[in-house]
Structure formats: structure tokens, C-alpha cells
py3Dmol code that shows the C-alpha trace and the ligand (Angstrom):
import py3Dmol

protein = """\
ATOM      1  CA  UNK A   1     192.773 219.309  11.864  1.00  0.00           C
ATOM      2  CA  UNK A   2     196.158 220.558  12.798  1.00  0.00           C
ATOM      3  CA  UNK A   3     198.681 219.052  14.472  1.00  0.00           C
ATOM      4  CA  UNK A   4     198.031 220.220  17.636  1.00  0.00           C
ATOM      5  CA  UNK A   5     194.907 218.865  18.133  1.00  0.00           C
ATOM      6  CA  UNK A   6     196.205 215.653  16.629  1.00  0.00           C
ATOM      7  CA  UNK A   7     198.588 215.860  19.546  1.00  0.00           C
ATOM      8  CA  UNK A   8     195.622 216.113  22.329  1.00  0.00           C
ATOM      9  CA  UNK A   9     193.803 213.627  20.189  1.00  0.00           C
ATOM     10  CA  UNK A  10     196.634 210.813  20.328  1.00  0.00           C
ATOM     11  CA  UNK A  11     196.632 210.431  16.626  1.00  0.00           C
ATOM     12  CA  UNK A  12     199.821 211.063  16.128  1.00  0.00           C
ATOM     13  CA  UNK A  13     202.660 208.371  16.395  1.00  0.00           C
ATOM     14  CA  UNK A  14     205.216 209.246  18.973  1.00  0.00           C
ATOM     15  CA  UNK A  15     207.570 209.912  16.457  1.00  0.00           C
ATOM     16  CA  UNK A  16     208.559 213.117  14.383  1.00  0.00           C
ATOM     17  CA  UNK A  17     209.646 211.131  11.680  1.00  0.00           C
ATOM     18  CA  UNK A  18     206.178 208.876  11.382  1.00  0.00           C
ATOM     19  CA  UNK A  19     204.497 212.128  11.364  1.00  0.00           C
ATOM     20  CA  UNK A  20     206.404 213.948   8.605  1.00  0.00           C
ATOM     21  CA  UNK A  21     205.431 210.917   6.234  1.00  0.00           C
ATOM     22  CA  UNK A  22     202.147 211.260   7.472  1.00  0.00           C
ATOM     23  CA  UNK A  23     201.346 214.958   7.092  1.00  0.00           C
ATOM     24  CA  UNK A  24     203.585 216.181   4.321  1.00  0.00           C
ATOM     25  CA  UNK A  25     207.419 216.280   4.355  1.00  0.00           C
ATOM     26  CA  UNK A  26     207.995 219.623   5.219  1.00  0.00           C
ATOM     27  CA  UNK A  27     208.725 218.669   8.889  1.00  0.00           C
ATOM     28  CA  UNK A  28     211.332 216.152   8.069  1.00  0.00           C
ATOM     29  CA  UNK A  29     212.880 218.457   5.498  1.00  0.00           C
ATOM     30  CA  UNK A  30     213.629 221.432   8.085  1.00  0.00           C
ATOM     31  CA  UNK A  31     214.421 218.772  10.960  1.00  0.00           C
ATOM     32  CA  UNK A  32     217.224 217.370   7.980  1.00  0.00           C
ATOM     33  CA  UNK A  33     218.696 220.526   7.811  1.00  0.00           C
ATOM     34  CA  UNK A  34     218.940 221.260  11.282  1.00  0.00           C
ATOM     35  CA  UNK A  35     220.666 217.848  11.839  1.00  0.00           C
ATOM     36  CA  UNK A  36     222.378 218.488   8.377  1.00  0.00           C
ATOM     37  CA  UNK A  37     221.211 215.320   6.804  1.00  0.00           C
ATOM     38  CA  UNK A  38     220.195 214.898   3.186  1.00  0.00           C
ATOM     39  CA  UNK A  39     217.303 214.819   1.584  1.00  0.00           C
ATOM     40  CA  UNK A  40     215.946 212.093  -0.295  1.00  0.00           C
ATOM     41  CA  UNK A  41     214.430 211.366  -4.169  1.00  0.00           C
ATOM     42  CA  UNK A  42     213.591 209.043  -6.483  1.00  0.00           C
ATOM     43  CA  UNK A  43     217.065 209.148  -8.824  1.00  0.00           C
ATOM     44  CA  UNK A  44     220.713 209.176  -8.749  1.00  0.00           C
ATOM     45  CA  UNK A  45     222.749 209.801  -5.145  1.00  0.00           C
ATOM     46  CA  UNK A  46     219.681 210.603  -3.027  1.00  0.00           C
ATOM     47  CA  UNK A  47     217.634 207.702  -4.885  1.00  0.00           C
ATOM     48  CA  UNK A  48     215.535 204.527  -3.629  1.00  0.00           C
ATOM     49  CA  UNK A  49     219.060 202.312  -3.557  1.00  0.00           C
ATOM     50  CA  UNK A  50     220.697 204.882  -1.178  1.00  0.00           C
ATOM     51  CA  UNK A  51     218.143 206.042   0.912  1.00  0.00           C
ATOM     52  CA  UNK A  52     219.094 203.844   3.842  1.00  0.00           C
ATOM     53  CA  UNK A  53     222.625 205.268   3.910  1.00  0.00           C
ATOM     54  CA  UNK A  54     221.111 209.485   3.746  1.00  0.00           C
ATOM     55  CA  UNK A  55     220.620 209.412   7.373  1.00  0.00           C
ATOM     56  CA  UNK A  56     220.733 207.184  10.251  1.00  0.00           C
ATOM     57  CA  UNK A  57     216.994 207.656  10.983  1.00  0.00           C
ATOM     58  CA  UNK A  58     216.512 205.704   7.426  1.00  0.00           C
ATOM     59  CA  UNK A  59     218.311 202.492   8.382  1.00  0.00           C
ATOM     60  CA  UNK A  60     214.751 200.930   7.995  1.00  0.00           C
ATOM     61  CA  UNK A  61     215.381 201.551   3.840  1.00  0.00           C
ATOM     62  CA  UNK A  62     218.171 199.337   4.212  1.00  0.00           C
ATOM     63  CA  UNK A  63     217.954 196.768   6.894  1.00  0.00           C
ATOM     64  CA  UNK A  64     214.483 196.126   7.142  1.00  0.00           C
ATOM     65  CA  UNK A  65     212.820 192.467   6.111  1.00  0.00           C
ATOM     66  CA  UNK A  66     208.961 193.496   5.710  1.00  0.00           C
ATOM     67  CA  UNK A  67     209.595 196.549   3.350  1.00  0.00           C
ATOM     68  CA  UNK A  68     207.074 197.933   0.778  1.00  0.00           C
ATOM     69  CA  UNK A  69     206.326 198.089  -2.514  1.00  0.00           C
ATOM     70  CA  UNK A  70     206.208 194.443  -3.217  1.00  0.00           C
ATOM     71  CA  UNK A  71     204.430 191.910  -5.952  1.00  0.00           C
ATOM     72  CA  UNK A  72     201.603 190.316  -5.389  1.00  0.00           C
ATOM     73  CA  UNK A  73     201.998 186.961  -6.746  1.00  0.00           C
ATOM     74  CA  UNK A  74     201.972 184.783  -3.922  1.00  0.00           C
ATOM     75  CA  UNK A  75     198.883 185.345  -1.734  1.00  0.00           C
ATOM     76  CA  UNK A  76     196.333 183.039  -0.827  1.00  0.00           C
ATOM     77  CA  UNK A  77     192.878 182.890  -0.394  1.00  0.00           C
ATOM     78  CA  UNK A  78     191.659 183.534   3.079  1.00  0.00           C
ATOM     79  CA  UNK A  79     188.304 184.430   4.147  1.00  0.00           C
ATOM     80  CA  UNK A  80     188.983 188.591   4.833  1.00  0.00           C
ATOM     81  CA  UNK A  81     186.840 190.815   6.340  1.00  0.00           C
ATOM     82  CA  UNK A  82     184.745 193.295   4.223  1.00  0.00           C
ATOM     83  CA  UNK A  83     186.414 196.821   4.595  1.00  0.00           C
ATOM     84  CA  UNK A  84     184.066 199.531   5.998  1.00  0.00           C
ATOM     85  CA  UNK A  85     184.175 202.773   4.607  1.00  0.00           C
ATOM     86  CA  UNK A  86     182.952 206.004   6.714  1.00  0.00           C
ATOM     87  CA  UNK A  87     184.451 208.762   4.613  1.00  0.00           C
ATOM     88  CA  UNK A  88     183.183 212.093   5.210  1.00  0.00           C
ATOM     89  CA  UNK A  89     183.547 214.889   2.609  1.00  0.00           C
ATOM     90  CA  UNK A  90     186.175 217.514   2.876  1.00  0.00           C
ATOM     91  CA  UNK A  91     186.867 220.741   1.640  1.00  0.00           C
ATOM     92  CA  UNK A  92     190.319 220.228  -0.913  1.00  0.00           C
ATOM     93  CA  UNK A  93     193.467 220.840   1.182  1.00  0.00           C
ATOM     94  CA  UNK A  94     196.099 219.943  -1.494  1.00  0.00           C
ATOM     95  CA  UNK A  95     200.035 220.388  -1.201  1.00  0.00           C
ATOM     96  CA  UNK A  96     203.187 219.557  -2.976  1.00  0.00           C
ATOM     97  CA  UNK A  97     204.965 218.177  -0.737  1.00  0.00           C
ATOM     98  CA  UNK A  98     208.619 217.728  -3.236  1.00  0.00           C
ATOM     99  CA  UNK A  99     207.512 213.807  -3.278  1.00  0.00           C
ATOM    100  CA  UNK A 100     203.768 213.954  -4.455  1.00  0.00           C
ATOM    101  CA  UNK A 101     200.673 215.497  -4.731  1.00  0.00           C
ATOM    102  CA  UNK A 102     198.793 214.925  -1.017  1.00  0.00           C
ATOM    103  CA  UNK A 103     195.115 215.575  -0.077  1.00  0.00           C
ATOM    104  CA  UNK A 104     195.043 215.934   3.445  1.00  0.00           C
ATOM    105  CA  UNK A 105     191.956 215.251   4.849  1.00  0.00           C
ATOM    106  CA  UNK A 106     189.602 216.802   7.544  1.00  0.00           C
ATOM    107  CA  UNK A 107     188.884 214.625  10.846  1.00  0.00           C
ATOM    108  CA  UNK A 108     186.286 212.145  11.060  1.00  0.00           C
ATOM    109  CA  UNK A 109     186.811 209.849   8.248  1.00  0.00           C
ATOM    110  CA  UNK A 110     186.524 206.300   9.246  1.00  0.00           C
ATOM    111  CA  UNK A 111     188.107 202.851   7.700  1.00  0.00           C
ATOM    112  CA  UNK A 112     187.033 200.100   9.913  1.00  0.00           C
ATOM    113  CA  UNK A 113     189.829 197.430  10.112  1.00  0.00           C
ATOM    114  CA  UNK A 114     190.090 194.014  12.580  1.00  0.00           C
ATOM    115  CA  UNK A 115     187.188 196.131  14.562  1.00  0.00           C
ATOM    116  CA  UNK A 116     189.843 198.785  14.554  1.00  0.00           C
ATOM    117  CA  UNK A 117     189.115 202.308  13.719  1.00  0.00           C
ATOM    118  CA  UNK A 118     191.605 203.798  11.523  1.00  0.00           C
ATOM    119  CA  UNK A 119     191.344 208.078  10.976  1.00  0.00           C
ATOM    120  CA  UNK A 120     192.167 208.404   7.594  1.00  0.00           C
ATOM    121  CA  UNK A 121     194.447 211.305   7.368  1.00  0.00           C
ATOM    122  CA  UNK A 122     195.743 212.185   3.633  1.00  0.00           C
ATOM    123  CA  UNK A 123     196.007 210.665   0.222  1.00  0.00           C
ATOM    124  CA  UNK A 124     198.105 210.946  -2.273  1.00  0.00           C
ATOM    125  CA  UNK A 125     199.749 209.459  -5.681  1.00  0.00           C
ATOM    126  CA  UNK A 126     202.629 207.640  -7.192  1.00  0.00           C
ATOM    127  CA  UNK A 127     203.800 207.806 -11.021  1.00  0.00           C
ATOM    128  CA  UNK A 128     203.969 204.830 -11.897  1.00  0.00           C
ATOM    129  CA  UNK A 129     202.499 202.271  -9.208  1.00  0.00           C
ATOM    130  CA  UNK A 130     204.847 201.277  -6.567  1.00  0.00           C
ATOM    131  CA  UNK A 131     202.812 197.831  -6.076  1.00  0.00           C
ATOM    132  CA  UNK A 132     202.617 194.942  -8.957  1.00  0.00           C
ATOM    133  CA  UNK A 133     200.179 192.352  -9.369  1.00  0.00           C
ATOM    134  CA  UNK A 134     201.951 188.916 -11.058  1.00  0.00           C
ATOM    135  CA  UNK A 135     204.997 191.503 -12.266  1.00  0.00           C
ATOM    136  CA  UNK A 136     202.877 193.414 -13.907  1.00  0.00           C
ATOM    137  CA  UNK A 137     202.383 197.381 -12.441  1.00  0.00           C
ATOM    138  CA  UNK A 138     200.063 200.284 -13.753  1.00  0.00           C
ATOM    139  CA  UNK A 139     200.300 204.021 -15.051  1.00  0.00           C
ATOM    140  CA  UNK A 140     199.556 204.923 -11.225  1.00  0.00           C
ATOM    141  CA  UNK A 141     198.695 204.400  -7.815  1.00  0.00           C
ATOM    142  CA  UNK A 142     196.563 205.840  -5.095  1.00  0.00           C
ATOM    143  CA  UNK A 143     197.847 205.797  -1.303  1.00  0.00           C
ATOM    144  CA  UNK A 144     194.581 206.419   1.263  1.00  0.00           C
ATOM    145  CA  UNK A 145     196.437 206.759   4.615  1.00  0.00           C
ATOM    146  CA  UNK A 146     194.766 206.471   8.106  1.00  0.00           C
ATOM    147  CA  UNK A 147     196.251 206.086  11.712  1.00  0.00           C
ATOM    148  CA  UNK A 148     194.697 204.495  14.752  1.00  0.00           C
ATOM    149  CA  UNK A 149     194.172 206.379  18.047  1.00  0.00           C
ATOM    150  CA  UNK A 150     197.115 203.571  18.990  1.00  0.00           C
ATOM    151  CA  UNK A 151     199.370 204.606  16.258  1.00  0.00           C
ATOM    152  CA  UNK A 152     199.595 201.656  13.731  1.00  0.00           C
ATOM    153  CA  UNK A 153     198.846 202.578  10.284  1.00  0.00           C
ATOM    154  CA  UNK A 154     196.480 201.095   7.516  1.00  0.00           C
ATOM    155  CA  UNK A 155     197.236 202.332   3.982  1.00  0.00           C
ATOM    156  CA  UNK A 156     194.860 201.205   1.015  1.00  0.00           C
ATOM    157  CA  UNK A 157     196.964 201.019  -2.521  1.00  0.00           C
ATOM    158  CA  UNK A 158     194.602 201.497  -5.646  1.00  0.00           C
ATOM    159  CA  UNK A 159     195.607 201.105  -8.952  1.00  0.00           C
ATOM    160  CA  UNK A 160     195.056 203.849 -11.483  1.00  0.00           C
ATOM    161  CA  UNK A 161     194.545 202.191 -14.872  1.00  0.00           C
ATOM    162  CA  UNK A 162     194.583 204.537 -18.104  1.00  0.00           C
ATOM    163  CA  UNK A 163     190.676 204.670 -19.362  1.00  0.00           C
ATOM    164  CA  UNK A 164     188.047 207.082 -19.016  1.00  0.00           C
ATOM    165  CA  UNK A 165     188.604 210.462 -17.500  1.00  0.00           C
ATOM    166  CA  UNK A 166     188.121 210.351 -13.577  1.00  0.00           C
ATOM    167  CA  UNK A 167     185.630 213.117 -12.272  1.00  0.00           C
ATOM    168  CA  UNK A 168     187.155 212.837  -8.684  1.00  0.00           C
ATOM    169  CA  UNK A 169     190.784 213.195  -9.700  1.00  0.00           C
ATOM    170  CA  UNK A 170     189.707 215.990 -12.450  1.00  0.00           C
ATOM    171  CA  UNK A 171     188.855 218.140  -9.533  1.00  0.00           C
ATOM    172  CA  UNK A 172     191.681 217.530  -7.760  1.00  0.00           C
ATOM    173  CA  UNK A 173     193.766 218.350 -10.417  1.00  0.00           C
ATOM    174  CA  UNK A 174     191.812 221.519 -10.795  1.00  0.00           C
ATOM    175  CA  UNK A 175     193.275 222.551  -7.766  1.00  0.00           C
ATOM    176  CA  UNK A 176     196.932 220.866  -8.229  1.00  0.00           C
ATOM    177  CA  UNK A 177     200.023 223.412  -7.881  1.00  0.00           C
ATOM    178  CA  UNK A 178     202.648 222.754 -10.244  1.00  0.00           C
ATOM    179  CA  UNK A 179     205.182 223.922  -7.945  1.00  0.00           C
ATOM    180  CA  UNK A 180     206.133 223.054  -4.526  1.00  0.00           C
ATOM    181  CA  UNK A 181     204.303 225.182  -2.016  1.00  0.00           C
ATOM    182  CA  UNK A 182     202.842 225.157   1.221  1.00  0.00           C
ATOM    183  CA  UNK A 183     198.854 223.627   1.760  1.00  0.00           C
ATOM    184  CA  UNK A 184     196.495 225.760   0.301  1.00  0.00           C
ATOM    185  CA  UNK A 185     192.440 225.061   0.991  1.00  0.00           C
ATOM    186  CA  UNK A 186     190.558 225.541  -1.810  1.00  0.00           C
ATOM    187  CA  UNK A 187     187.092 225.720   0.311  1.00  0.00           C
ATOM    188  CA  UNK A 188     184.632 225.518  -2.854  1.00  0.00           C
ATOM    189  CA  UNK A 189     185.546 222.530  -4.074  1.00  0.00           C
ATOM    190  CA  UNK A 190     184.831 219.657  -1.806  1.00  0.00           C
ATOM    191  CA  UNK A 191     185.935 216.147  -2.309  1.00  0.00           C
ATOM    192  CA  UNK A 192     184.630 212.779  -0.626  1.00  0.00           C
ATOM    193  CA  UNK A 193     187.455 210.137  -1.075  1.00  0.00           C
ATOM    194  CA  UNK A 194     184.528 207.339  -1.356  1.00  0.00           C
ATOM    195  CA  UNK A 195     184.116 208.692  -4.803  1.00  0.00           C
ATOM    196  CA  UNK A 196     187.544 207.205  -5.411  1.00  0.00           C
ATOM    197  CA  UNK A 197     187.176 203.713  -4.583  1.00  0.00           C
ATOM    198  CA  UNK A 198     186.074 201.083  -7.055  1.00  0.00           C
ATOM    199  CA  UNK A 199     183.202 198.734  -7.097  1.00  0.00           C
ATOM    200  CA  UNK A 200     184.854 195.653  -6.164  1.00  0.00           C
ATOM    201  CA  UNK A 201     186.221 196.117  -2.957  1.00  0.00           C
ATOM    202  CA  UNK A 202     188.361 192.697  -2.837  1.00  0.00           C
ATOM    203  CA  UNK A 203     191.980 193.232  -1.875  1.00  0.00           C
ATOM    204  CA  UNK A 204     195.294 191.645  -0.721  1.00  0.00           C
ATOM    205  CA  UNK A 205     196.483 191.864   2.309  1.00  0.00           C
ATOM    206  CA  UNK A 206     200.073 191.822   4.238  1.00  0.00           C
ATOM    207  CA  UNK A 207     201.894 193.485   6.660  1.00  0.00           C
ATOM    208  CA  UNK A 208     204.583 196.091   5.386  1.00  0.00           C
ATOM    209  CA  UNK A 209     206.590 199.422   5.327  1.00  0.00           C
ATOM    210  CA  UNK A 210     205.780 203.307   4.544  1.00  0.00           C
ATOM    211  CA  UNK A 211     207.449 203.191   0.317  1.00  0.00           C
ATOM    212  CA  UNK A 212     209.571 206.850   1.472  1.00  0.00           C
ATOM    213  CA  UNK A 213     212.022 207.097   4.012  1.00  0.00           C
ATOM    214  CA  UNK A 214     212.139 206.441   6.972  1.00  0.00           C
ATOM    215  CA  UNK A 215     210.432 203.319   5.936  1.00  0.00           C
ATOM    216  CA  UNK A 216     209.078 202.403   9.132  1.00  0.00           C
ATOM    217  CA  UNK A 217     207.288 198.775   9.467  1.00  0.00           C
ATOM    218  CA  UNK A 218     204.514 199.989  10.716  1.00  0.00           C
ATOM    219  CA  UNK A 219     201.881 199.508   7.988  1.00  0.00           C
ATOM    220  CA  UNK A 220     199.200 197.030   7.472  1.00  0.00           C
ATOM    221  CA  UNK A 221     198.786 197.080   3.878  1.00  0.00           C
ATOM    222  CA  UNK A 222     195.309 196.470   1.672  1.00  0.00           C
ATOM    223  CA  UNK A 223     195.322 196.732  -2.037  1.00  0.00           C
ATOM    224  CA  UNK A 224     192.320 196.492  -3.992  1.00  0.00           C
ATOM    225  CA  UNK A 225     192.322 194.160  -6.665  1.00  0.00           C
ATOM    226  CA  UNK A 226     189.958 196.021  -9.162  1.00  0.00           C
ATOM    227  CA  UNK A 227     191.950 199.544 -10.865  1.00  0.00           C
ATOM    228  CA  UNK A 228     190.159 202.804 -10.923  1.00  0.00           C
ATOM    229  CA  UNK A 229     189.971 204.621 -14.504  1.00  0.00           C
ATOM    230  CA  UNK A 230     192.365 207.550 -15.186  1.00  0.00           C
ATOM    231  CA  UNK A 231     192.628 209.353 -18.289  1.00  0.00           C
ATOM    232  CA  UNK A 232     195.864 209.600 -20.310  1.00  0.00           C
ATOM    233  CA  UNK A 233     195.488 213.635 -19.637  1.00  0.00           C
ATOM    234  CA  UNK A 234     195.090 213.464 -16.193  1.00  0.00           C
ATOM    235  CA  UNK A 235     198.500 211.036 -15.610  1.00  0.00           C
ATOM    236  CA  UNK A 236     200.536 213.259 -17.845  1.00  0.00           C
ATOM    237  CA  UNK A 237     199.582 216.424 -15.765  1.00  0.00           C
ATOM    238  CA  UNK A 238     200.318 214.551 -12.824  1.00  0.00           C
ATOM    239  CA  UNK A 239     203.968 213.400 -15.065  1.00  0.00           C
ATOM    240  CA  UNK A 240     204.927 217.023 -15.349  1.00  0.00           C
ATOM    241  CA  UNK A 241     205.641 217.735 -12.111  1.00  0.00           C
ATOM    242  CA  UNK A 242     206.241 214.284 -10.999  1.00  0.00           C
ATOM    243  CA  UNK A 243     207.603 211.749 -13.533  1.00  0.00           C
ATOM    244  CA  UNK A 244     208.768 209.153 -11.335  1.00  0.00           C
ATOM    245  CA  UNK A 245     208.022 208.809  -7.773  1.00  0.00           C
ATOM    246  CA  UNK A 246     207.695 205.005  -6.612  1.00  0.00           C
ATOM    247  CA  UNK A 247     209.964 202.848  -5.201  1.00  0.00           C
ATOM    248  CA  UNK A 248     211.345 199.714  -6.646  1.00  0.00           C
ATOM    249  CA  UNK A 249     209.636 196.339  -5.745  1.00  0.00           C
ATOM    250  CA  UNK A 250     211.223 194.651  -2.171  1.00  0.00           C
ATOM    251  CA  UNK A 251     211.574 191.277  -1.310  1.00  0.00           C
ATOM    252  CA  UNK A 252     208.850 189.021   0.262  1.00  0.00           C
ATOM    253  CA  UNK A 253     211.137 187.009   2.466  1.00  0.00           C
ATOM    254  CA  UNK A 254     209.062 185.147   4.814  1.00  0.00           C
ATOM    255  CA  UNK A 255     205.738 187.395   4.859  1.00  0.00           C
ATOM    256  CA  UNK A 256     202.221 185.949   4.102  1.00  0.00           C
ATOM    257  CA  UNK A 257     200.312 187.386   1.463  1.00  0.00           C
ATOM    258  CA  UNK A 258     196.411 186.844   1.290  1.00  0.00           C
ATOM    259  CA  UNK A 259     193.834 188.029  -0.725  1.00  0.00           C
ATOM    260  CA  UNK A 260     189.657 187.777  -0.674  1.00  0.00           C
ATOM    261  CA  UNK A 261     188.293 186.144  -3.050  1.00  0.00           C
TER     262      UNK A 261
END
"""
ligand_1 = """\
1
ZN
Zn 202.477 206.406 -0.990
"""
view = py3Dmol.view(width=600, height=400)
view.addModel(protein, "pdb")
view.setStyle({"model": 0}, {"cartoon": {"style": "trace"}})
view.addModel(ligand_1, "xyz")
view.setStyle({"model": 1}, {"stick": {}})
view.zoomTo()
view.show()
């Protein structure tokens, strides 16, 4: 779906900004230039710790008190809804966007939410993970990102977890560019990001930020608990062209953190 019909659709939040982390960052990179603002990345000037001072629309990176990544160490038990996954397949639509590897997906995929329909809209990964359970983090982490017709965002965080080789991800990869390039749709392989989730669908729960500028607090974050198997090939093609792309943990402060049991 392009953006256009996004647009007519009301999927897309009423800011430019929201929508450049949510379809790519080519947007936000050609709107940075125009305003001549910097670009952001993962080390040295134009890294995590100085992203809030690259631009004034990244003040968020800075200031803000419910940012993302964070541990999760301190959640409680609560009794959480089952998640309810509609995913439809898609053909692969895969781009590097200079920060990842994204999948964006066709329309029609559903995540059911607080009996709130959330359009799930791209994936896409981070070397290593950007969330930690108890300190600890993993080789990776998958980002599934959808948007309600109001705007809010749900993102679900898995954790990739070196193991056997993944026969989702290995046709992904089949299709990754090792350069950064526009979206290209490779129509005869199709993907259906159910394929990616793991058994266990328990998961933690609390109210954050997007992880890249302009780290908007707009997200309502669920991480499953159990990891999804990666092989040790797979993360260090994924390492060549990205071999660090999460940001450092944030505080807590004063945010709940639950998890199902
Ligand atoms: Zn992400």
C-alpha cells in the first residue's frame, strides 16, 4: 500500500516524522537536508548519546521520561490479554533503509490489541537486541510494527536467540541487499510474518518510545518472553552490513512493567 492510500485510509500519524520511522527513513533523510539537519547513527557524533541534540525535532531522545529500549526486570504479573494474530501473507518488499533491514508489509494484517485493531505495517531487525530481560540481551531482535486507524502504535519485540537456522528469516535474507537502496519487491517469494512468531506467546508489557529518532512516546510496547532460533550464519550476514544498530537501555523512572504469566 503506498502512502497515498495510507493517507485516504487515516493510517498514517499526522506527522512526517512518525511516518518516516514508520515506512523507511528515506523521507526524514531528504526532509533533513532540506532543513539542513543531520543525520543520525548508532556511533560517535551522530550516535544514540547525541541524537537529541541533531535536530530540534529529536528533543524526545533527550528529554523524554518513557523512552525505549529498557530492561525488563521489574514487571509484574497481571492477568494480560491473549494477543490475536491476523497476519496475511505478503509478497517480500525489503529495503535498506541506512538503519536496518525493513519488510514492509502489504495491507490487511491484523494484531488485535485492548479490542483495538492495529495494521501492522513493516518489520524489521536490530544487531544486537535493543531490549534486555534481567540485564541480560540477545544476538538480535525483531521489531513487528502496526498503527491504528487512530494513530497510536503497537510494536512487538522478539528476541532472536543463536540456534537452529530460521526458514522464515533464510528467505528474507535471500532477498537482503547489502547496500542501501530503494524497496525492491521480490514478487516470488512470499512471506507470512506468523511464521515468525514463537510458540509461547506470553509477553511484557509497558508503555514506551520508537528506539530511533525522533523517539516519539507513542508506542505501546509487547515483548514476547520466549526467543525465536537464528543461526550463527544468518546474524553474521545480517552483521555485515549492520554491526550495531540498537540503542542503549533507558531508564524506567516511574513506568509499570507487567508481564503474563
Ligand atoms: Zn526497531
Amino acid at each position: 500500500m503506498d502512502r497515498r492510500k495510507l493517507l485516504k485510509r487515516g493510517l498514517i500519524a499526522s506527522t512526517g516524522i512518525a511516518a518516516s520511522y514508520l515506512f523507511g527513513c528515506n523521507s526524514l533523510i531528504s526532509a533533513s537536508k532540506e532543513k539542513g539537519e543531520s543525520h543520525w547513527g548508532y556511533i560517535g557524533k551522530k550516535g544514540p548519546e547525541n541524537w537529541g541534540n541533531l535536530s530540534s525535532n529529536f528533543y524526545t531522545c533527550r528529554l523524554g521520561t518513557n523512552q525505549s529500549p529498557i530492561n525488563l526486570e521489574s514487571a509484574v504479573n497481571a492477568d494480560l490479554a491473549p494477543l490475536n494474530f491476523d497476519y496475511q501473507d505478503t509478497p517480500l518488499r525489503i529495503i535498506d533503509n541506512g538503519h536496518t533491514i525493513q519488510v514492509n508489509y502489504n495491507s490487511g494484517s491484523i494484531l488485535t490489541l485492548d479490542d483495538e485493531f492495529y495494521e501492522l505495517l513493516q518489520f524489521h531487525f536490530h544487531n544486537p537486541s535493543e531490549h534486555q530481560v534481567k540485564g541480560k540481551g540477545f544476538p538480535m531482535e525483531l521489531h513487528l510494527v502496526h498503527q491504528s486507524k487512530k494513530g497510536s502504535l503497537a510494536v512487538i519485540g522478539i528476541f532472536l536467540q543463536e540456534g537452529e537456522s530460521n526458514r522464515v528469516l533464510q528467505q528474507i535474507w535471500q532477498g537482503m541487499p547489502m547496500k542501501q537502496s530503494t524497496e525492491k519487491t521480490i514478487s516470488n517469494i512470499k512471506i507470512n510474518a506468523t511464521n515468525l512468531l514463537p510458540k509461547n506467546k506470553d509477553y511484557y508489557r509497558y508503555y514506551g518510545s520508537l528506539t530511533t529518532p525522533p523517539c516519539a512516546e507513542t508506542v505501546n510496547w509487547i515483548v514476547l518472553k520466549e526467543p525465536v532460533q537464528i543461526s550463527t550464519q544468518q546474524i553474521q550476514k545480517f552483521a555485515k552490513i549492520f554491526p550495531m544498530n540498537a540503542r542503549p537501555i533507558q531508564q524506567v523512572k516511574n513506568r509499570f512493567l507487567l508481564k503474563s504469566s
